[in-house]
C-alpha positions in Angstrom: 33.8 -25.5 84.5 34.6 -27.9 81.4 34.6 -26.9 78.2 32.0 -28.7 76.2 32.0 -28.7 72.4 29.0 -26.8 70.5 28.4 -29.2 67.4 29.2 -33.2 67.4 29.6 -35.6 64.5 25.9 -35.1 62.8 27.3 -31.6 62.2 29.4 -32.4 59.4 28.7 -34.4 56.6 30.9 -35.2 53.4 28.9 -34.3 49.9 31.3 -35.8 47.6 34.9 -38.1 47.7 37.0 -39.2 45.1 40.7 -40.2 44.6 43.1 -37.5 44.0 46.3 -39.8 44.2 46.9 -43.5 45.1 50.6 -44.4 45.8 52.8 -45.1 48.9 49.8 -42.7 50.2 46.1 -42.0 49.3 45.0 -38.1 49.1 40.8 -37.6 48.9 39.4 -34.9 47.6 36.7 -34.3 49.5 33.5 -31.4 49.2 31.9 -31.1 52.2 29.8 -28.8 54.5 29.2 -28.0 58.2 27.3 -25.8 60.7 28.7 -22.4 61.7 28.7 -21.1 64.8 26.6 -18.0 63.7 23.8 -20.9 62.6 22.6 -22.5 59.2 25.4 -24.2 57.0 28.8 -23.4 55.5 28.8 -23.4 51.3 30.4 -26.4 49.9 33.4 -26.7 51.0 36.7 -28.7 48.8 39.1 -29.9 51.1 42.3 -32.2 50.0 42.9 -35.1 53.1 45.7 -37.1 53.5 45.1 -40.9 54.1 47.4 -42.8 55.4 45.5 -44.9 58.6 45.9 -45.3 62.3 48.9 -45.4 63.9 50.1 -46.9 66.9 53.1 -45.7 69.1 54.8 -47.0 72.1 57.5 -45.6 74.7 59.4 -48.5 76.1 60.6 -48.3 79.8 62.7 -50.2 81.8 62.1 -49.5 84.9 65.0 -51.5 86.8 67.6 -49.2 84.7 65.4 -46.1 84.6 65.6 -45.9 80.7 63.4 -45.6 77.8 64.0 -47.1 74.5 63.9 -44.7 71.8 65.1 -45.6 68.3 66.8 -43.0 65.2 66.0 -43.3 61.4 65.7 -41.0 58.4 62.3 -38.4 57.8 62.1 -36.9 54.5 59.8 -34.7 55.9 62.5 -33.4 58.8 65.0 -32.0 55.8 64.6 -28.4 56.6 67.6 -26.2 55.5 70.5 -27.1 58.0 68.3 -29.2 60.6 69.1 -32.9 60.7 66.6 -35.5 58.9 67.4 -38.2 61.2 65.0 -37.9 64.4 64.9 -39.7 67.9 61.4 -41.5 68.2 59.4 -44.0 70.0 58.7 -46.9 68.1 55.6 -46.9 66.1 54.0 -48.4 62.8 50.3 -48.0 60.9 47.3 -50.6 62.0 46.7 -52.7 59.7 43.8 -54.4 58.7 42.2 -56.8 61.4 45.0 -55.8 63.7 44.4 -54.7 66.9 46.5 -51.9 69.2 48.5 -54.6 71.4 49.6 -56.3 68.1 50.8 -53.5 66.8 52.4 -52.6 69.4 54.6 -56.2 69.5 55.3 -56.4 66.0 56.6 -53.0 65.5 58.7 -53.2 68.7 60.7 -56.5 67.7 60.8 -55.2 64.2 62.3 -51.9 64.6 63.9 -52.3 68.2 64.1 -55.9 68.4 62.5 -55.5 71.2 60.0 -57.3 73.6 57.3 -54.9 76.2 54.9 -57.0 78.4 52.5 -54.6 80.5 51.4 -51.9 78.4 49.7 -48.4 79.8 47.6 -46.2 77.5 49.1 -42.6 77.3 46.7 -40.4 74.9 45.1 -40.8 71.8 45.2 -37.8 69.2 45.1 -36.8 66.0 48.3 -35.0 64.9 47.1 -32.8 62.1 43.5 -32.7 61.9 42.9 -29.9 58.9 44.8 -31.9 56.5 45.5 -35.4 57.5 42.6 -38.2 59.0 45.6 -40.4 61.0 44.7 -41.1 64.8 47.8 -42.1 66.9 47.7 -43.9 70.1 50.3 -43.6 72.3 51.1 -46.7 75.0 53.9 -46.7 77.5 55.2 -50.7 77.5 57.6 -52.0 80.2 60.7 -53.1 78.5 61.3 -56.9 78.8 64.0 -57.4 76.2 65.7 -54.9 73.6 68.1 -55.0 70.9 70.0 -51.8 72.3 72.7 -50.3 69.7 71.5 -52.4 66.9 70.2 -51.4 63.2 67.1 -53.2 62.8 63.9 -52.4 59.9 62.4 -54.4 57.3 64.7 -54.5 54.4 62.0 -54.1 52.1 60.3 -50.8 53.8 63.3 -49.3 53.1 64.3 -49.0 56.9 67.2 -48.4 58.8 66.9 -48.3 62.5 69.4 -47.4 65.2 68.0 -48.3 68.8 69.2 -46.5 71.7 68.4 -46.5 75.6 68.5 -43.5 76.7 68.2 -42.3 80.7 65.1 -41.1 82.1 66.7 -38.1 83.8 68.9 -37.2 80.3 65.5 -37.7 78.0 63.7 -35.4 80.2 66.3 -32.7 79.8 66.4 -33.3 75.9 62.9 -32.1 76.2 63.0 -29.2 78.1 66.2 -28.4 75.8 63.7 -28.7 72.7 65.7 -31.4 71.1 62.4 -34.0 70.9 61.3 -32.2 67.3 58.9 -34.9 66.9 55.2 -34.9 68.1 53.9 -38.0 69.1 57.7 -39.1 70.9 56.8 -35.3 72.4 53.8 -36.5 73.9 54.6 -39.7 75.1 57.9 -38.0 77.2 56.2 -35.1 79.1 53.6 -38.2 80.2 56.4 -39.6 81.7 57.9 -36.9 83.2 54.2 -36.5 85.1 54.2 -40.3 85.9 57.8 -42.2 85.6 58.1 -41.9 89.2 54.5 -43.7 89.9 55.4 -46.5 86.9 58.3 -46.8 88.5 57.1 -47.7 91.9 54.2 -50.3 90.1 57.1 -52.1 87.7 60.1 -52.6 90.3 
């Protein structure tokens, strides 16, 4: 039997919002209220939420070589005592205004892979930290047409500085079950493949 939520969106509301800092990213401070499970209303409740937009992500896959494109760059927020900073991620990038997913998905791949996906297949949308931050990701899987494999690539004035590597299905699987994929959303998008890279595999060749 399914699981089916007790409250919905009218079950919530926001009392108050304003700015609490504006710079590369926007925190709100936010008083707000909800029902409780044991009935009536929670007290006023101050709450600090990070806003930074959607995101959109994408798992290249070449399915005549059996390899996904993954690319490296520097996290400030991986620096954590002797653990590396540098992580091994699908690409992704933040939605825009008046962008849609798909063009996401194209820009960010030739900009930070230099690299070119035609079909794409929706893995999972999810929201990666939901009691501090408001950012949706959604995750696509895109057949690889093209790809700058080995080369640094990033926008010079973002500050980025992009390594792109293909890496084997079979060795990016074991990565994972070694718990050497650290980061969430690349997490996501690999143990969807490892329950359907044999079926995308069939439909692409």
């Amino acid at each position: 039997m399914a699981v089916e939520l007790r409250f919905g969106a009218q079950d919530g509301r926001i009392l108050d919002s304003t700015v609490a800092y504006n710079g590369h990213f926007e925190m709100r401070k936010l008083t707000l209220e909800h029902r409780c499970f044991g009935g009536g209303w929670s007290p006023p409740l101050v709450r600090e939420l990070f806003e930074r937009g959607d995101a959109v992500g994408v798992l290249p896959y070449d399915p005549v070589d059996d390899t996904v494109v993954l690319i490296e760059q520097f996290r400030p927020g991986a620096m954590r005592g002797d653990d590396s900073p540098w992580m091994l991620e699908l690409i992704a990038g933040v939605v825009e205004e008046g962008e849609d997913d798909h063009e996401v998905v194209h820009r960010e791949a030739m900009e930070e892979a230099g690299c070119e996906v035609s079909e794409l297949v929706p893995i999972a949308s999810f929201i990666p930290s939901a009691g501090a931050c408001s950012e949706q990701v959604r995750l696509f899987c895109g057949r690889v047409s093209r790809a700058g494999i080995g080369g640094v690539h990033g926008l010079a004035e973002e500050g980025e500085d992009i390594l792109v590597h293909s890496v084997p299905r079979d060795e990016v699987l074991q990565m994972v079950a070694d718990d050497r994929i650290p980061n969430g959303h690349t997490l996501i998008a690999l143990l969807w493949l490892q329950n359907h890279g044999e079926q995308l595999r069939e439909r692409w060749c």
